[in-house]
N, CA, C and O of each residue as an XYZ file, in Angstrom:
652
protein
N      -8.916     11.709     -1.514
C      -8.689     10.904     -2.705
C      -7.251     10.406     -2.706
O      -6.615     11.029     -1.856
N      -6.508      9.512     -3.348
C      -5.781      8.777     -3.438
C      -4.817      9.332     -4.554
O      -5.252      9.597     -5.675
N      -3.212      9.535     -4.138
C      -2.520     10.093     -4.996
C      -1.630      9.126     -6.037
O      -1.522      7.996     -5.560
N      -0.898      9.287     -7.461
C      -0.500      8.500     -8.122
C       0.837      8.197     -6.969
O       0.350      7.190     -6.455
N       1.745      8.329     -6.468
C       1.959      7.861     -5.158
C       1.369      6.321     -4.894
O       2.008      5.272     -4.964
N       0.110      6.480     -4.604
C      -0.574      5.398     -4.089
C      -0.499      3.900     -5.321
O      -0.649      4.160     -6.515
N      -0.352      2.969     -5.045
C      -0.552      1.613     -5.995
C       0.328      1.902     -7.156
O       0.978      0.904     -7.468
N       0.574      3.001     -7.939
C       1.334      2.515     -9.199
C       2.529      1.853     -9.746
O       2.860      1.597    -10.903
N       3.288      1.569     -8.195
C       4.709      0.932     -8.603
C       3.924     -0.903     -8.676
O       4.613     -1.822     -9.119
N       2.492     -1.150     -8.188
C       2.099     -2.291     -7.864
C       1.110     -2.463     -8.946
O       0.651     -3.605     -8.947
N       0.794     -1.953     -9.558
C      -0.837     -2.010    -10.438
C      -0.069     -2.269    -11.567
O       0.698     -1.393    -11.968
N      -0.167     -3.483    -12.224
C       0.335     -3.924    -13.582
C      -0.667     -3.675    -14.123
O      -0.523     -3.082    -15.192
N      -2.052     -3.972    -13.702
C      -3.637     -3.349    -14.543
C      -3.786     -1.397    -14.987
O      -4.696     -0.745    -15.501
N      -1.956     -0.902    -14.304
C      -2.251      0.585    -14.624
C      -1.256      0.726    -15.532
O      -1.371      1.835    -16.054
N      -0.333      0.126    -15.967
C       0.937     -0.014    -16.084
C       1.190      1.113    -17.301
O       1.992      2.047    -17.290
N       0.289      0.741    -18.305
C       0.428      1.277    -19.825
C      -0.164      2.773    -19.281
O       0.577      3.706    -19.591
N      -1.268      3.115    -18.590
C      -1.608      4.220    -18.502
C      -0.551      5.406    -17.745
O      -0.376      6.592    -18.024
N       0.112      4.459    -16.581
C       1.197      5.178    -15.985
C       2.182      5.271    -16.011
O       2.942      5.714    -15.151
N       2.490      4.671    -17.513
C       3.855      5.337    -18.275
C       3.634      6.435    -19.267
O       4.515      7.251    -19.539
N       2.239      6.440    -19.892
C       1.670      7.280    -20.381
C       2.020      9.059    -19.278
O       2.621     10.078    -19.618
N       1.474      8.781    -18.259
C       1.321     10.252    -17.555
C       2.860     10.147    -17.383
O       3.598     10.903    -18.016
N       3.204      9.487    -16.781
C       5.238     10.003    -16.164
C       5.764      9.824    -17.394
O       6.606     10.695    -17.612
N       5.636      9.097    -18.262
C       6.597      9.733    -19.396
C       6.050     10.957    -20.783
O       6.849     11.763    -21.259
N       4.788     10.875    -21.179
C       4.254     11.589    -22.200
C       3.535     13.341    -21.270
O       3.568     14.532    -21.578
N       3.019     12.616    -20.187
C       2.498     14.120    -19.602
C       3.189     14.802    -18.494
O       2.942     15.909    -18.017
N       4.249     13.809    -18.112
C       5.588     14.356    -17.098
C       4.618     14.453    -15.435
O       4.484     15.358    -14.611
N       4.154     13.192    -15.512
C       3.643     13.306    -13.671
C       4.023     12.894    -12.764
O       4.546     11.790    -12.920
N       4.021     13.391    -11.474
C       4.886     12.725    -10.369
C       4.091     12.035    -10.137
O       3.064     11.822    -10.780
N       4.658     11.294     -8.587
C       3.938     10.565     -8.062
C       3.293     11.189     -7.091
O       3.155     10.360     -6.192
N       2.767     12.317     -6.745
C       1.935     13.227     -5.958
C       0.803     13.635     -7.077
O      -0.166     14.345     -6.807
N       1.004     13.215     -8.058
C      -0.614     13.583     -8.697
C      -1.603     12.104     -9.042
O      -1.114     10.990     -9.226
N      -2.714     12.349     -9.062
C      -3.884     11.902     -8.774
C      -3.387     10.408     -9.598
O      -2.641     10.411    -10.578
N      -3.931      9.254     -9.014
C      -3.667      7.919     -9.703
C      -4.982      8.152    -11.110
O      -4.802      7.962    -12.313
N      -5.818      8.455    -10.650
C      -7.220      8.152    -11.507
C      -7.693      9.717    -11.525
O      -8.685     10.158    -10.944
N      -6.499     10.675    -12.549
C      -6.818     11.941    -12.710
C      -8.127     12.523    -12.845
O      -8.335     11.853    -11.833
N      -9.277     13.136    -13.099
C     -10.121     13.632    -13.352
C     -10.501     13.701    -14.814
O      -9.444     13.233    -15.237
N     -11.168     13.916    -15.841
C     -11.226     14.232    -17.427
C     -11.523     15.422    -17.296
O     -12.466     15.860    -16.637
N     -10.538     16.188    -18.074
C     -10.858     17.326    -18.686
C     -12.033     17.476    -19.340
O     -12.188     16.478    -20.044
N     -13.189     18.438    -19.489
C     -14.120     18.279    -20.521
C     -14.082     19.626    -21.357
O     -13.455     20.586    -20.911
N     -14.534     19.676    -22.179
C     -14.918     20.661    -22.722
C     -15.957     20.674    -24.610
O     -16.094     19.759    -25.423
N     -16.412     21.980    -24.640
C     -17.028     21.865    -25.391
C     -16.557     22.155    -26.983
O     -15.720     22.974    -27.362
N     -17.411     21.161    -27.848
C     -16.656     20.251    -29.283
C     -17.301     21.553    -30.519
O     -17.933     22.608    -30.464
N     -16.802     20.856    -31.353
C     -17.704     22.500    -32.406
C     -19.153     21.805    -32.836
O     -19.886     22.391    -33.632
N     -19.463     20.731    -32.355
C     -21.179     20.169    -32.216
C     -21.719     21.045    -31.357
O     -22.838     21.452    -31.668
N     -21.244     21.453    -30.360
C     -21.519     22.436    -29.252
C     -22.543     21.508    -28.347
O     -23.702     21.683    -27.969
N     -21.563     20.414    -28.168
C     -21.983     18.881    -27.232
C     -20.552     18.679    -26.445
O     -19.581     18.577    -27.195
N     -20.266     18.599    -24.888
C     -19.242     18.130    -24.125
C     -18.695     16.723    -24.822
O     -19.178     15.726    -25.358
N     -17.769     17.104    -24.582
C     -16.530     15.561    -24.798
C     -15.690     15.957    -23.987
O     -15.451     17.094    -23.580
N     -15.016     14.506    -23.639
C     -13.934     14.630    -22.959
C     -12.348     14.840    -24.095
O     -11.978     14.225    -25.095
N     -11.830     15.857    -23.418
C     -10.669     15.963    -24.397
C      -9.346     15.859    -23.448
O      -8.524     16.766    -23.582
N      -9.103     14.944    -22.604
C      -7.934     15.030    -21.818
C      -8.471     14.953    -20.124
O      -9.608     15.038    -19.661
N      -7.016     14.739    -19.386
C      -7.122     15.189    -17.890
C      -6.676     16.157    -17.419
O      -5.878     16.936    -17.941
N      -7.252     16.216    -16.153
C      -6.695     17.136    -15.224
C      -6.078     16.800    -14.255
O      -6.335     15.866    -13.495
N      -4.734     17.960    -14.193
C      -3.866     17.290    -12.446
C      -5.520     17.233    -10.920
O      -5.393     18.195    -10.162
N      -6.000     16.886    -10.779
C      -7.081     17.010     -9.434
C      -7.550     15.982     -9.758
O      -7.767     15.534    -10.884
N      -7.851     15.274     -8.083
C      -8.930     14.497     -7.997
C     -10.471     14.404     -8.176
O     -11.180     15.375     -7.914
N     -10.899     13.427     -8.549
C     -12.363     13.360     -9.056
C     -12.765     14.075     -7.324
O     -12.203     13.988     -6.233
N     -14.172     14.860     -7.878
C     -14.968     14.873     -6.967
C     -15.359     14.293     -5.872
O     -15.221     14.718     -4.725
N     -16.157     12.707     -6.437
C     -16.234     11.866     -5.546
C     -16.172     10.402     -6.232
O     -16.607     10.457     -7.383
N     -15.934      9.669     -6.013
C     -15.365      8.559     -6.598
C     -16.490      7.552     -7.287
O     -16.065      6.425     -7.542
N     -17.624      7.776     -7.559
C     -18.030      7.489     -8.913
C     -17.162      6.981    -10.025
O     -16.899      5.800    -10.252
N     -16.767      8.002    -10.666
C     -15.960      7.612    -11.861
C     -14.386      6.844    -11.582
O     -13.655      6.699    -12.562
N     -13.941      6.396    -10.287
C     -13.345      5.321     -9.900
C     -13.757      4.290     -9.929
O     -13.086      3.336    -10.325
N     -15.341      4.164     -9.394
C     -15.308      2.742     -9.156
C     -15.791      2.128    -10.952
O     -15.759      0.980    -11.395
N     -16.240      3.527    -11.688
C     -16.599      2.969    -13.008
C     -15.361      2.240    -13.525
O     -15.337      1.117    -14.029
N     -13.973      3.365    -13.240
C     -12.604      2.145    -13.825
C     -12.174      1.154    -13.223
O     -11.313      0.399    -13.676
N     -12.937      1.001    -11.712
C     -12.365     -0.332    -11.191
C     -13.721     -1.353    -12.077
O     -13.395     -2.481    -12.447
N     -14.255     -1.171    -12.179
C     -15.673     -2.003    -12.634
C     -15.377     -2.201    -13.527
O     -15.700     -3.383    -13.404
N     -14.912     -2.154    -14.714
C     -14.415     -2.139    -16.052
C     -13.172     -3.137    -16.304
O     -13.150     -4.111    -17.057
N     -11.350     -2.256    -14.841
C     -10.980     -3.379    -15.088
C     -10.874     -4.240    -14.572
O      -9.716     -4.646    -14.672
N     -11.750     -5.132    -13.731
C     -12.154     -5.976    -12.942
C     -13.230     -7.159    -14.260
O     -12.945     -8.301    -14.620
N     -14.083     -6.551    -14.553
C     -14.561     -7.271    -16.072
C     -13.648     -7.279    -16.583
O     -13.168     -8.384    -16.331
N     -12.785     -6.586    -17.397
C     -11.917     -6.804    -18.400
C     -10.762     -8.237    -18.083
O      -9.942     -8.578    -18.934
N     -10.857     -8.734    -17.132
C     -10.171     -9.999    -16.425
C     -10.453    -10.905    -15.909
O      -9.733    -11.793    -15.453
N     -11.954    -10.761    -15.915
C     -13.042    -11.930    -15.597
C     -13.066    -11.863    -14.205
O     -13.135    -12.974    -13.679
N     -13.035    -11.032    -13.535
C     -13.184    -10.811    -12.190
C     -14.421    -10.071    -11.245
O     -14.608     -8.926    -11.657
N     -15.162    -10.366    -10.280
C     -16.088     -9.878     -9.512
C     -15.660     -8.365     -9.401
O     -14.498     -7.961     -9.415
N     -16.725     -7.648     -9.296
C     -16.721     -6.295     -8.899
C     -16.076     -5.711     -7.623
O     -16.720     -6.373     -6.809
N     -15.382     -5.056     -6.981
C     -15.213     -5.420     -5.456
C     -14.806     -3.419     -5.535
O     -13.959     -2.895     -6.257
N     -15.591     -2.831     -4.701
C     -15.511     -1.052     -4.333
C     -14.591     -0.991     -4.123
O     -14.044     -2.000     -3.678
N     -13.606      0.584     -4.359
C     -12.861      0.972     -4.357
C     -12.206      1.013     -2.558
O     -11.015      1.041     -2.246
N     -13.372      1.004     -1.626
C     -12.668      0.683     -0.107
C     -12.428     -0.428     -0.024
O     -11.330     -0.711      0.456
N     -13.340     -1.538     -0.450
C     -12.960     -3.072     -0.058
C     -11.561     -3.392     -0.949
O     -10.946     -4.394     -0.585
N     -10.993     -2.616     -2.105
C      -9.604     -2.863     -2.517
C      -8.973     -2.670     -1.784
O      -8.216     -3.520     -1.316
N      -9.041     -1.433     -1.384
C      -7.746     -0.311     -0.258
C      -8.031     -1.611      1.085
O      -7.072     -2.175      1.613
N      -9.070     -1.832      1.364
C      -8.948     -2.904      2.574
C      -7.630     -4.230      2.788
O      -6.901     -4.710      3.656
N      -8.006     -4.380      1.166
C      -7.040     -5.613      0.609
C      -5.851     -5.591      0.926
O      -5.132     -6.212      1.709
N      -5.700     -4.504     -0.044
C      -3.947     -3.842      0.293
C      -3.507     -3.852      1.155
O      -2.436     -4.416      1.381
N      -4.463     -2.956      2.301
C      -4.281     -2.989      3.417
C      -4.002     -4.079      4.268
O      -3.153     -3.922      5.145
N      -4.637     -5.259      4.133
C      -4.098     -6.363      5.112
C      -3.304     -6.937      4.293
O      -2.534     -7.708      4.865
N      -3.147     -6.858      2.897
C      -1.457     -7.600      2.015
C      -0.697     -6.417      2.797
O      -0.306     -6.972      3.823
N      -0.515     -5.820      2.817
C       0.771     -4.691      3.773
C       0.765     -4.952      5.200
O       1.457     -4.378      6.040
N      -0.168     -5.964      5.411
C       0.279     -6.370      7.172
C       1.009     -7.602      6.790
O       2.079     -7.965      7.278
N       0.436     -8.113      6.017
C       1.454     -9.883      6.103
C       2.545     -9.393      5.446
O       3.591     -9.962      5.760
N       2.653     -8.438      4.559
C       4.130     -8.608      3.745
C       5.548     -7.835      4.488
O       6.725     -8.189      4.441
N       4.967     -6.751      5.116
C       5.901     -5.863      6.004
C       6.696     -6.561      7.156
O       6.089     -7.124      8.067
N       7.880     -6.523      7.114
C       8.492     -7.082      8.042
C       8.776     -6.067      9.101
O       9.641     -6.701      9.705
N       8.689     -5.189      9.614
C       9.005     -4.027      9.983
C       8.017     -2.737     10.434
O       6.947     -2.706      9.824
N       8.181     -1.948     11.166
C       6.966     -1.114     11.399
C       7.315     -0.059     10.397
O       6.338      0.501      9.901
N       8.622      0.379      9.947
C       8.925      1.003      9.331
C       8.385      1.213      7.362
O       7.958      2.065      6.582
N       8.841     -0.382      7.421
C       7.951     -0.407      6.045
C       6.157     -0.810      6.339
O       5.430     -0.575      5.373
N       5.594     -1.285      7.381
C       4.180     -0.462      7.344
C       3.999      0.543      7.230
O       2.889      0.931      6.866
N       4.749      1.172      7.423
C       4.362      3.150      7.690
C       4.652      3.635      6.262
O       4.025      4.654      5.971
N       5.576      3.072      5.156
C       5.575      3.069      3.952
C       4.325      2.715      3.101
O       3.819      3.312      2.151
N       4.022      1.704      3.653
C       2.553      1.058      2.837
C       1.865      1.957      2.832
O       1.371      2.653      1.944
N       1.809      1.935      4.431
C      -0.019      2.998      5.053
C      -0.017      4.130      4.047
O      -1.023      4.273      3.352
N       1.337      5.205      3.855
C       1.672      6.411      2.893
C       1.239      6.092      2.120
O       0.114      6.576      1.995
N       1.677      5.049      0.945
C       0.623      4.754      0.145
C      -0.349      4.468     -0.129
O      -0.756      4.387     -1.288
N      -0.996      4.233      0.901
C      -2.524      4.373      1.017
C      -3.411      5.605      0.933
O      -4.583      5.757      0.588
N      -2.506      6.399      1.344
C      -2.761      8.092      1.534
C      -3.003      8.234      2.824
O      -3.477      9.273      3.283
N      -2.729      7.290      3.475
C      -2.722      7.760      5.091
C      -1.606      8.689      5.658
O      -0.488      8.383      5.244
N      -1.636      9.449      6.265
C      -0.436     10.528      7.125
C       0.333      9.574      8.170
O       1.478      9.197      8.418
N      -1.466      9.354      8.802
C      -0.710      8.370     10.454
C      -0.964      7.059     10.017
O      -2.024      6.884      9.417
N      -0.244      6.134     10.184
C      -0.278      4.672     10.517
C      -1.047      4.403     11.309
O      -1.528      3.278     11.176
N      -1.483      5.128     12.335
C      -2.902      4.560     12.869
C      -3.892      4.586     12.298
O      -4.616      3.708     12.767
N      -4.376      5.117     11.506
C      -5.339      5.366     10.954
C      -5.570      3.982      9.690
O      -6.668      3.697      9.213
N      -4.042      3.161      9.283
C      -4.323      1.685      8.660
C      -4.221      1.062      9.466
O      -4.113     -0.077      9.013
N      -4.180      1.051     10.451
C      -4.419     -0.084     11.554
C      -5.758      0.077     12.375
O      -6.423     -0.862     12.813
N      -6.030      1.342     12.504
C      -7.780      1.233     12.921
C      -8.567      1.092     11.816
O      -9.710      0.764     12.133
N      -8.394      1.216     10.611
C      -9.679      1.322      9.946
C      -9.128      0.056      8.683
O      -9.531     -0.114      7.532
N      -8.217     -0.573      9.363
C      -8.549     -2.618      8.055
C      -7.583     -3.185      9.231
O      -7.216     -4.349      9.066
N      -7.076     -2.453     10.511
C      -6.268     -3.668     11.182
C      -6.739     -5.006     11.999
O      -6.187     -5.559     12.951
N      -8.016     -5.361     11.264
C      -8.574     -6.592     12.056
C      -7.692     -7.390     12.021
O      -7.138     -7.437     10.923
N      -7.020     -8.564     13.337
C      -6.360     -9.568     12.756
C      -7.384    -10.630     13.351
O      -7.948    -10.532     14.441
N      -7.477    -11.351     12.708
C      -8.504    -12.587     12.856
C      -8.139    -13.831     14.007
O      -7.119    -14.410     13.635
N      -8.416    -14.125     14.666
C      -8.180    -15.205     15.920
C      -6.735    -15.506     15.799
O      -5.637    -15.279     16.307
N      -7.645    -16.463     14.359
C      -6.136    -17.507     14.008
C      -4.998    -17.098     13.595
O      -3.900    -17.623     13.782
N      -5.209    -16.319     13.127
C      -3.773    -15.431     12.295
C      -2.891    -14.674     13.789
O      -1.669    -14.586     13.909
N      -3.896    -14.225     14.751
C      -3.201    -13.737     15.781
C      -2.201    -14.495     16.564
O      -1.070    -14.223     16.970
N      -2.968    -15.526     16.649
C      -2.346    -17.035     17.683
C      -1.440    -17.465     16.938
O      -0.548    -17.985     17.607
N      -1.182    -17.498     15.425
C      -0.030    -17.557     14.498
C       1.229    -16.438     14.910
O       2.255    -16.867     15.436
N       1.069    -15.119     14.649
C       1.726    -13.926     15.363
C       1.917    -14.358     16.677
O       3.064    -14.207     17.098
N       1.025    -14.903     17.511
C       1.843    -14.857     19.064
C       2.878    -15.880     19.069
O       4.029    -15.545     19.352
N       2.634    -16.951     18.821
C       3.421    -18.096     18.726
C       4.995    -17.896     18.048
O       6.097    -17.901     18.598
N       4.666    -17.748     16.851
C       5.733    -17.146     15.701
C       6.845    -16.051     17.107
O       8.061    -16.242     17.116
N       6.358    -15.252     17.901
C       7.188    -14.258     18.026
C       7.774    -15.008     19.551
O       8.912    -14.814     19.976
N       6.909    -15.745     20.133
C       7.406    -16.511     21.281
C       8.395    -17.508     20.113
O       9.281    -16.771     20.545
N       8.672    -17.883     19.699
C       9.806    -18.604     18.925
C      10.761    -17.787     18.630
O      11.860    -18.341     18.613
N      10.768    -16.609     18.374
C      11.627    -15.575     18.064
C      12.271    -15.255     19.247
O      13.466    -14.963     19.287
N      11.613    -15.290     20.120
C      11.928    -14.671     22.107
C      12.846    -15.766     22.464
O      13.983    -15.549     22.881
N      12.458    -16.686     22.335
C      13.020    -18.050     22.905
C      14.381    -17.857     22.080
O      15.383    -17.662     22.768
N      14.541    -17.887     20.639
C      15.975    -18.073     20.030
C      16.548    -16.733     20.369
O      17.778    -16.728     20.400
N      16.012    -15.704     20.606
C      16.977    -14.328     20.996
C      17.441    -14.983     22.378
O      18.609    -15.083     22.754
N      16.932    -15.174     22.682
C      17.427    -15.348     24.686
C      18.530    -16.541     24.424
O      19.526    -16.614     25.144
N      18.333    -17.327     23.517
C      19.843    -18.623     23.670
C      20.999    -17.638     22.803
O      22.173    -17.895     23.070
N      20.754    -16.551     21.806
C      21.345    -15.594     21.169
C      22.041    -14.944     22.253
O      23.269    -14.986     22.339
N      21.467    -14.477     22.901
C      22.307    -13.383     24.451
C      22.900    -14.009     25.036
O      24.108    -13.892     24.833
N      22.381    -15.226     26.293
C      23.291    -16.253     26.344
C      24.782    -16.721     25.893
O      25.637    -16.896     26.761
N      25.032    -16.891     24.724
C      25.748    -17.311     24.152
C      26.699    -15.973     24.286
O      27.731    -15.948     24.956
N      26.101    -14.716     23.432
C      26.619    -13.484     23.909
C      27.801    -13.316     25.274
O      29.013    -13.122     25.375
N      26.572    -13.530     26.249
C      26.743    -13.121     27.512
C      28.156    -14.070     27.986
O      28.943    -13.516     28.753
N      28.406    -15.240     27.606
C      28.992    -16.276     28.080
C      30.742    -16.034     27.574
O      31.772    -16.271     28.205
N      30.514    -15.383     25.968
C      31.518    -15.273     25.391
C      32.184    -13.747     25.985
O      33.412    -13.695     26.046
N      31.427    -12.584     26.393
C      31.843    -11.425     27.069
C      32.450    -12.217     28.625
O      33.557    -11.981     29.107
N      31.727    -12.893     29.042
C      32.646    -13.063     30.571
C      33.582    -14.210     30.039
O      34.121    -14.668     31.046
N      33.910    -14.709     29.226
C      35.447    -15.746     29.207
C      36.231    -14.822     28.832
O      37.311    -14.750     29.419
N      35.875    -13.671     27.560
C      36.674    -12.402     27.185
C      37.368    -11.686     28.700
O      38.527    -11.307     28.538
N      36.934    -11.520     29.777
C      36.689    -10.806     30.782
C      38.246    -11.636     31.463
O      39.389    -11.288     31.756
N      37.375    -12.974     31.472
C      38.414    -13.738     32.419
C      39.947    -13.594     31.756
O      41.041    -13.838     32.265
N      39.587    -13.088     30.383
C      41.222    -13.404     29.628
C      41.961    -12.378     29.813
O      43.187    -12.411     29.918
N      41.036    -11.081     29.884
C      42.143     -9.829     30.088
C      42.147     -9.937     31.369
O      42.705     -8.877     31.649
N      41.843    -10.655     32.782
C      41.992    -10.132     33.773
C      43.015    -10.692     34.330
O      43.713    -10.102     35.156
N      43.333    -12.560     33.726
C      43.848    -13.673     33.831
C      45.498    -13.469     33.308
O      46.268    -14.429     33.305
């Protein structure tokens, strides 16, 4: 399951609830994004929910009921709680400049290894690849007139102390 860690510095759709837990119930960001409900029994001697619990739901049922909810609540299609994390997942490939901040994302995903967001949403699609190859052969090409230039200014340096 997925820890408050995961999405809450990004989820404006959590925003009010997750000032609620870090400021009124004092939670880190290692406890559960979509805590569990406490239940217990009322003096009807009928369950209600009276609060949460630090633990993750069982099994994510009662996630996708709050993604389903606020997904309606915004006029938006339904979309499962993996096909989100998918999302994220490839917004954290285009936005990361760095392997370093992928490996930040992936954490928030609740991944350990970074391989594990790159095997399981790292499809890159034809075109987007041939974009990446190109893009970085442009990058190769201006580093190499970068060294060059480097290289040119170390040997006139050279000639001056030797001269």
């Amino acid at each position: 399951m997925i820890s408050g860690r995961q999405f809450r510095s990004r989820s404006h759709s959590h925003a009010k609830g997750n000032r609620y837990l870090v400021s009124e119930l004092l939670w880190g960001p290692d406890d559960p994004l979509f805590p569990r409900t406490r239940v217990a029994q009322n003096d009807n001697l009928t369950f209600e929910a009276v609060g949460m619990e630090r633990v993750n739901w069982s099994n994510a049922g009662p996630i996708r009921k709050i993604l389903k909810e606020a997904f309606e609540a915004v006029g938006l299609p339904y979309f499962n709680p993996h096909s989100f994390r998918k999302t994220l997942a490839q917004f954290g490939e285009r936005i990361c400049n760095t392997a370093e901040e992928f490996k930040a994302w992936s954490q928030n995903l609740g991944h350990e290894n970074v391989l594990t967001t790159y095997l399981s949403y790292g499809e890159v699609a034809s075109r987007r690849q041939a974009e990446i190859i190109r893009r970085l052969g442009e990058v190769a090409e201006s580093e190499a007139d970068e060294l060059e230039l480097i290289e040119s200014a170390l040997k006139a340096a050279k000639r001056r102390v030797r001269g």
